[in-house]
ChimeraX commands (.cxc) that place a marker at each C-alpha (Angstrom):
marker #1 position 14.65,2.54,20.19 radius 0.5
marker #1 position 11.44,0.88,20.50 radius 0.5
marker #1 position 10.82,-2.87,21.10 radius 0.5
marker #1 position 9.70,-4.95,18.16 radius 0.5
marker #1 position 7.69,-7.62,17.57 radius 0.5
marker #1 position 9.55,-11.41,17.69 radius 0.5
marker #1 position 10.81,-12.64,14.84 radius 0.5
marker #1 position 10.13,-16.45,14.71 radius 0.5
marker #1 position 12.37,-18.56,13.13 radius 0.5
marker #1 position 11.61,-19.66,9.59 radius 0.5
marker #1 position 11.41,-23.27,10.72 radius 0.5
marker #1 position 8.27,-22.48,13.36 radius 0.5
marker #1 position 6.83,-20.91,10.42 radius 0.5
marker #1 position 6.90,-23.89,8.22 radius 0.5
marker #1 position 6.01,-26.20,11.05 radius 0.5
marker #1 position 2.80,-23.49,11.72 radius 0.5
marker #1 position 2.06,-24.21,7.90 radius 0.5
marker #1 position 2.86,-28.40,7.66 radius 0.5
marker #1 position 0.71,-28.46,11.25 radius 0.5
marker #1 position -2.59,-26.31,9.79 radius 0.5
marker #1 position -5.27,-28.41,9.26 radius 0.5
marker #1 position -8.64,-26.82,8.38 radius 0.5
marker #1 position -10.78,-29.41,9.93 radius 0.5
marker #1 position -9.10,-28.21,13.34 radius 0.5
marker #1 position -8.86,-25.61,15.60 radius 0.5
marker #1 position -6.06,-23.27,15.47 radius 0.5
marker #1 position -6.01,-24.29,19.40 radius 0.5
marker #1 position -5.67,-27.53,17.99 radius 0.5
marker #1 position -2.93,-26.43,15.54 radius 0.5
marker #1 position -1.34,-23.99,18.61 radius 0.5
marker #1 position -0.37,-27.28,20.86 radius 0.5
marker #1 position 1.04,-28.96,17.90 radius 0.5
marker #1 position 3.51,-26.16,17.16 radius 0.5
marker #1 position 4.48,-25.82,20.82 radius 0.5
marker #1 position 5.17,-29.41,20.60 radius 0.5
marker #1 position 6.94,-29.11,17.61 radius 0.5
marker #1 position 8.62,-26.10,18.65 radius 0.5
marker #1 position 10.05,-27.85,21.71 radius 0.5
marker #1 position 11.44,-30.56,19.79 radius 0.5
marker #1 position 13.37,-28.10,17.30 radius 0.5
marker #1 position 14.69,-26.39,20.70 radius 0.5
marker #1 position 12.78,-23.06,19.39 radius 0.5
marker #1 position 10.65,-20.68,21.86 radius 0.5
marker #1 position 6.97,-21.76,21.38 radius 0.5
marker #1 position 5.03,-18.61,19.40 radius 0.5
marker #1 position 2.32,-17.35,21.29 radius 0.5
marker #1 position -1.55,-18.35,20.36 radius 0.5
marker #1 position -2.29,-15.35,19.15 radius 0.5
marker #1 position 0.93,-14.85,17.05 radius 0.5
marker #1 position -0.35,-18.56,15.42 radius 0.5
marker #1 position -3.51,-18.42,14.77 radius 0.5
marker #1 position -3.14,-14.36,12.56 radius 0.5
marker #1 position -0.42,-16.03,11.03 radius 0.5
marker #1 position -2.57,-19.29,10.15 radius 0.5
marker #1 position -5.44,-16.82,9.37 radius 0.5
marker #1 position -3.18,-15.12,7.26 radius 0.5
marker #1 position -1.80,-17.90,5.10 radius 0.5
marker #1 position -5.21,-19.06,4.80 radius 0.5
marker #1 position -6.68,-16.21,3.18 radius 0.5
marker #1 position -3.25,-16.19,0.66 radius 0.5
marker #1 position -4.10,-20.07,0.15 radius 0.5
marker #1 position -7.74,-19.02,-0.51 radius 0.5
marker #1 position -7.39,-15.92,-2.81 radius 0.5
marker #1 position -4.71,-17.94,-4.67 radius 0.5
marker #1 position -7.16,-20.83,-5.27 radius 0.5
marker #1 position -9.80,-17.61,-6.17 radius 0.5
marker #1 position -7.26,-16.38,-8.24 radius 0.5
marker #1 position -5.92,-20.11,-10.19 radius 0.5
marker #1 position -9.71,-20.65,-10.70 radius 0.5
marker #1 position -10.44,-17.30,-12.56 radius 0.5
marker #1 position -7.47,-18.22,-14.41 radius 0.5
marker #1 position -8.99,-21.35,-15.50 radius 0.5
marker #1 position -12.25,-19.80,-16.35 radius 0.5
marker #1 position -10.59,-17.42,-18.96 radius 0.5
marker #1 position -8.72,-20.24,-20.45 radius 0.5
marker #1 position -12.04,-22.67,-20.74 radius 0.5
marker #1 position -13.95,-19.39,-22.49 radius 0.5
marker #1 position -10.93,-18.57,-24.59 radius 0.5
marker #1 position -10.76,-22.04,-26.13 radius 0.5
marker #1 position -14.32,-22.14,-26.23 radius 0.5
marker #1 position -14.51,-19.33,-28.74 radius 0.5
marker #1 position -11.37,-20.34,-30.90 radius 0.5
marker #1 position -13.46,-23.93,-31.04 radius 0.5
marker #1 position -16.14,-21.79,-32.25 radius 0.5
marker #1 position -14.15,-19.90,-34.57 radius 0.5
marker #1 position -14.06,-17.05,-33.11 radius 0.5
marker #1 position -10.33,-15.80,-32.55 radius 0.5
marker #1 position -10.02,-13.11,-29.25 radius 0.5
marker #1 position -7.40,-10.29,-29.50 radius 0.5
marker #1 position -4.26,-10.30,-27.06 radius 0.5
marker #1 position -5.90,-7.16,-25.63 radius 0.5
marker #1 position -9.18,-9.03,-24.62 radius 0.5
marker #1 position -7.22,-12.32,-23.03 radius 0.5
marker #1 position -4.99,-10.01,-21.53 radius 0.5
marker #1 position -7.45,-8.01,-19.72 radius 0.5
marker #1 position -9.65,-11.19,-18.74 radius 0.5
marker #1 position -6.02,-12.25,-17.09 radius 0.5
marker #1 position -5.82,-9.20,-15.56 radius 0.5
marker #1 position -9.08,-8.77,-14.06 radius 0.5
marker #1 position -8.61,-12.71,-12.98 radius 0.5
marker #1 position -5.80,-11.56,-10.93 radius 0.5
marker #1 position -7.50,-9.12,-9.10 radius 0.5
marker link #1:1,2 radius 0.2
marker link #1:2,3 radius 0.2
marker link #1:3,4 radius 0.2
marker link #1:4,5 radius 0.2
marker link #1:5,6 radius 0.2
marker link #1:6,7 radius 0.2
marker link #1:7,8 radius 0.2
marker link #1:8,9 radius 0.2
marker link #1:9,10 radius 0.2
marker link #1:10,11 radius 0.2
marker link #1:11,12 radius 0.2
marker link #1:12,13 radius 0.2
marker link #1:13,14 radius 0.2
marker link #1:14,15 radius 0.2
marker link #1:15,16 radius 0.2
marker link #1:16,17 radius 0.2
marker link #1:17,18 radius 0.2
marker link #1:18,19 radius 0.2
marker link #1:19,20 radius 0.2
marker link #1:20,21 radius 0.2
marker link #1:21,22 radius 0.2
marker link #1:22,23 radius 0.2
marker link #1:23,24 radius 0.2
marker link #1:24,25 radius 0.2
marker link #1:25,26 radius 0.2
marker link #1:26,27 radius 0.2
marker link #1:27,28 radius 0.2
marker link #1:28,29 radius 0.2
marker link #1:29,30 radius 0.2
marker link #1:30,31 radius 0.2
marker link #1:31,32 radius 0.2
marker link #1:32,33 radius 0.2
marker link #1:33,34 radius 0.2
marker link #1:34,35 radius 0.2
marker link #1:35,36 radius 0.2
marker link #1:36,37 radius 0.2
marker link #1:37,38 radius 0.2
marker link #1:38,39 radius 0.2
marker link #1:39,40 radius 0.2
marker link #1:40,41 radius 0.2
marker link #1:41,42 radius 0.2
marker link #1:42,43 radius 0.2
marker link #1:43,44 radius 0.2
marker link #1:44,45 radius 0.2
marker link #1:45,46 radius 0.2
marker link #1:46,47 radius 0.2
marker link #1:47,48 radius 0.2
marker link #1:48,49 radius 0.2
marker link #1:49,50 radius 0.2
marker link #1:50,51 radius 0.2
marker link #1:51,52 radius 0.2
marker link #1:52,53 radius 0.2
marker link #1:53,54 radius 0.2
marker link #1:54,55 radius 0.2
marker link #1:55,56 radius 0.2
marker link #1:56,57 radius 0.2
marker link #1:57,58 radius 0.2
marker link #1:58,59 radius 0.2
marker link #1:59,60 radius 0.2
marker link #1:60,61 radius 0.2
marker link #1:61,62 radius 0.2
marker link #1:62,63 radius 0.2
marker link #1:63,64 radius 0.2
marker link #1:64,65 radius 0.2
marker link #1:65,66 radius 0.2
marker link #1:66,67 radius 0.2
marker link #1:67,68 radius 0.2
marker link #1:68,69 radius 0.2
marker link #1:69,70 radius 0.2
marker link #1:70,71 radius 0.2
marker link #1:71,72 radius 0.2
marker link #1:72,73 radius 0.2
marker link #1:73,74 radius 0.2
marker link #1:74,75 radius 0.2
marker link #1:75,76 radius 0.2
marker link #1:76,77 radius 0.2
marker link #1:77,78 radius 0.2
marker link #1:78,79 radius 0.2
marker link #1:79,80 radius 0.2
marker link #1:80,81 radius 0.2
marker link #1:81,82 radius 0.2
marker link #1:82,83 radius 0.2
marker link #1:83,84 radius 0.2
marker link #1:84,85 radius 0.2
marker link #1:85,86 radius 0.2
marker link #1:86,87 radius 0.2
marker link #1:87,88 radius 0.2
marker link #1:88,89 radius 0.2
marker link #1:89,90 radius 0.2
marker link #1:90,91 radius 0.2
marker link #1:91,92 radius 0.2
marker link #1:92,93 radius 0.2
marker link #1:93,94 radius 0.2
marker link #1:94,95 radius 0.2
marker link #1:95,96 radius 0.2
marker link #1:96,97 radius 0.2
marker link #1:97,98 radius 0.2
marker link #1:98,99 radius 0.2
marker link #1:99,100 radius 0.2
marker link #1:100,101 radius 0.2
marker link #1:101,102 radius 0.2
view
């Protein structure tokens, strides 16, 4: 069978995301979790384990605030034109949603 990569428990996870802080640097970020990893009695992730997963949940964070934004666009043009009198079709919202979510 071959060796897999550790599976952190879900508390050193949410400690990596209540410790990120985008004005530091994920070294910055890594001694916090170690710190808070020894005080939950957990084995302290690796650097490079931290910062991809701090990478990673920025880029969800980011694409979701892409993503909310779009959203908001669609809903500001949409009630722009029924202001203006000018009623879209479900099939038109619905694709400016869908394309939003992309």
């Amino acid at each position: 069978m071959v060796p897999l990569a550790p599976r952190y428990d879900p508390r050193i996870l949410a400690a990596i995301q209540a410790l990120d802080d985008r004005r530091e640097p994920v070294a910055e970020i890594n001694r916090r979790v170690g710190v808070a990893a020894f005080k939950l009695g957990l084995i302290k992730p690796s650097y490079v384990h931290v910062r991809r997963f701090v990478l990673d949940e920025r880029e969800r964070q980011d694409a979701e605030r892409r993503r909310r934004e779009a959203v908001r666009e669609v809903v500001t043009d949409i009630t722009g034109a029924v202001l203006a009198g000018r009623v879209p079709t479900v099939y038109e919202v619905l694709d400016r949603l869908e394309d939003a979510g992309r």
